[in-house]
N, C-alpha and C positions, 0 to 999 in steps of 0.2 A: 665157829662151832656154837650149837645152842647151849646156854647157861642152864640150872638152876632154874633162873626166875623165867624164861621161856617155857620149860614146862610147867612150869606150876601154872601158866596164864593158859598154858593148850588143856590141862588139865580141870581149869575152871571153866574157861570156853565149853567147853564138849559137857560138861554137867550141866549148863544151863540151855544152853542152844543146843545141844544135838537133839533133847526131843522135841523143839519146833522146826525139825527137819534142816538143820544148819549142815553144811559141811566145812571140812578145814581146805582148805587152797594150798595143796603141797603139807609144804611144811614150815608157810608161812603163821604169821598171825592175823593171818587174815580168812573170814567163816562168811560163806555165804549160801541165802535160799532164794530156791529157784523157782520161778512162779511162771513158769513159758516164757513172758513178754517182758517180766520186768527181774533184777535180783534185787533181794534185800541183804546190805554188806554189812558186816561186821569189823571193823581193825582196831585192833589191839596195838596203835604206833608207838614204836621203838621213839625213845632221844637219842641223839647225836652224843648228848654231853653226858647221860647216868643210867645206869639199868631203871629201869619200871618202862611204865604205858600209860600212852592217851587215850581215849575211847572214840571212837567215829563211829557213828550208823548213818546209814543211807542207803536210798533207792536209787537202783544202776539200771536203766534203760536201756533194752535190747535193740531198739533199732535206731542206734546210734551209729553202729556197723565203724566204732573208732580203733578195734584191736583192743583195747586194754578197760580194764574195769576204770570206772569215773564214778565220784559221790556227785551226783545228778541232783538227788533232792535231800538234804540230811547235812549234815558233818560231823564237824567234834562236838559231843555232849559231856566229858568228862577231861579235865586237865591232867596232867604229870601227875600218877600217881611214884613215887621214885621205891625200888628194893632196896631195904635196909636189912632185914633180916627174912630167917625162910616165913618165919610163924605171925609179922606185921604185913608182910606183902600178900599173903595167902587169905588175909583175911581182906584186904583192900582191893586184890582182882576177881573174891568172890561176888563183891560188891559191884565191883565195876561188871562182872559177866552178869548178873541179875538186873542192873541198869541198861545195858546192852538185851537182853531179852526184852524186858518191857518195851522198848522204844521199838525193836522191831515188831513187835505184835501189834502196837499202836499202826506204825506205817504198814502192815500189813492191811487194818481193818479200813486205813485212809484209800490205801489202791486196790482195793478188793476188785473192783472194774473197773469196766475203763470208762465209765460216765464219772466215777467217784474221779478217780485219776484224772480225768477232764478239770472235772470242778476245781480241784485242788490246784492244781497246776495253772490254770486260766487264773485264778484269784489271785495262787504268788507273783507270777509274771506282769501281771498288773500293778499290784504295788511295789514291783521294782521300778515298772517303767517309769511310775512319779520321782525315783530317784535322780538328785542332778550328777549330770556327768556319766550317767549310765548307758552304756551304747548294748544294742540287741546281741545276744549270747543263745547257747544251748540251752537254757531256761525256756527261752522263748519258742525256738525249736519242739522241744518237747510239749510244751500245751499245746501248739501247732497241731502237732500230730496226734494224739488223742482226742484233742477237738474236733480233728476233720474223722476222725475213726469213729467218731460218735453221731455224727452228720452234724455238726456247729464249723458248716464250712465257711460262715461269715468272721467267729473267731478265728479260727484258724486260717483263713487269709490274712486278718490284721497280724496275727502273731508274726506268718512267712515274710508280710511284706515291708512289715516293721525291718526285719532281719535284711533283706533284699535292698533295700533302701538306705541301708547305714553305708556307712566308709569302709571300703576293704579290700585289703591287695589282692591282686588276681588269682585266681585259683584255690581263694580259701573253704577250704571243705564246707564250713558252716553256711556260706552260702548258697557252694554249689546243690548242699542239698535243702537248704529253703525254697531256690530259684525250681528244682525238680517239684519237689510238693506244690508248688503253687501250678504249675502246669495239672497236675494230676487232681487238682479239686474237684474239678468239674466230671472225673469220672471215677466214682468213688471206690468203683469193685478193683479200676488198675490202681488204687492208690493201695485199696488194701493190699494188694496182690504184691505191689512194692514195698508195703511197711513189713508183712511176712517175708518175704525172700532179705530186706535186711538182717530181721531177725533173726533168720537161718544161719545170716552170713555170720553175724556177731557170737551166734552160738561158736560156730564152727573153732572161730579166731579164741573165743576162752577155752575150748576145749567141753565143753558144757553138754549133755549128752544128746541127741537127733530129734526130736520131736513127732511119735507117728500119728500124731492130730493134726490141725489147725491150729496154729498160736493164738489166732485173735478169733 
């Protein structure tokens, strides 16, 4: 059952983020806004071990078509704040929801489009790859597919084929949909045509409401 200190954090949340169009996820602590193609997430994580919250933002990518919300691009930007009393935590999750708004408006004005979200996402992926011991992920994925959405189908083959090219048991999803995108570069109206009907699907699975435009 929700405590105390859960409302006071749904109660902060919703004064700073519901006027940059947040919503609450249930009756979780988790807020997010909906931008067609991409979500910007908010969570407020519980500990295991004491009442208070973590802080995460990130950007959740819709055509990832994985069932479940993922921090894609973002994570924890605030540690454990812990509830000691009503009138110390109320002023420490006010802070933490106004830290949480900024960071979303920041990632907001970074994926405005999807050339921004290109750029952005090509640069991170890139200087992961100089890390050692770093094998190809959904990072890479994701610029992939922005890249090739933007027509930088030269990047976005290196991204797919990075990914194509690694070590990996059979049938692992991340593959199977790099190995698809790299078929579809070459024709870029079926790639779009694919990245939207992902999107559709991923809406569908968050429950996320129909779209009567074009996503992309």
């Amino acid at each position: 059952m929700p405590g105390k200190h859960d409302r006071i954090i749904a109660d902060a949340a919703k004064a700073a983020l519901g006027p940059l169009g947040f919503k609450r996820k249930g009756r979780s602590r988790t807020w997010f806004a909906d931008h067609g193609w991409w979500l910007t997430i908010v969570e407020f994580q519980p500990s295991a071990w004491s009442k208070g919250s973590y802080l995460n933002v990130a950007a959740h990518w819709l055509w990832s078509e994985i069932g479940t919300l993922s921090f894609d691009f973002g994570g924890r930007i605030a540690e454990h704040v812990e509830y000691l009393t009503d009138g110390q935590f109320t002023s420490a999750v006010v802070e933490l929801a106004e830290i949480a708004a900024n960071e979303a408006q920041r990632l907001t004005a970074a994926f405005a489009d999807l050339s921004k979200a290109a750029e952005v996402l090509l640069e991170a992926a890139q200087v992961k790859s100089g890390q050692p011991h770093r094998h190809p992920g959904w990072s890479d994925y994701n610029a992939g597919v922005a890249a090739a959405l933007v027509g930088q189908s030269d990047e976005a083959r290196k991204m797919f084929t990075r990914i194509v090219a690694s070590p990996a048991p059979p049938g692992l999803v991340l593959h199977q949909a790099a190995e698809l995108m790299v078929k579809l570069l070459s024709e870029p109206a079926k790639l779009r045509e694919e990245v939207t009907s992902l999107i559709t699907r991923q809406r569908e699975e968050l429950r996320l409401p129909r779209l009567t435009m074009p996503t992309l």
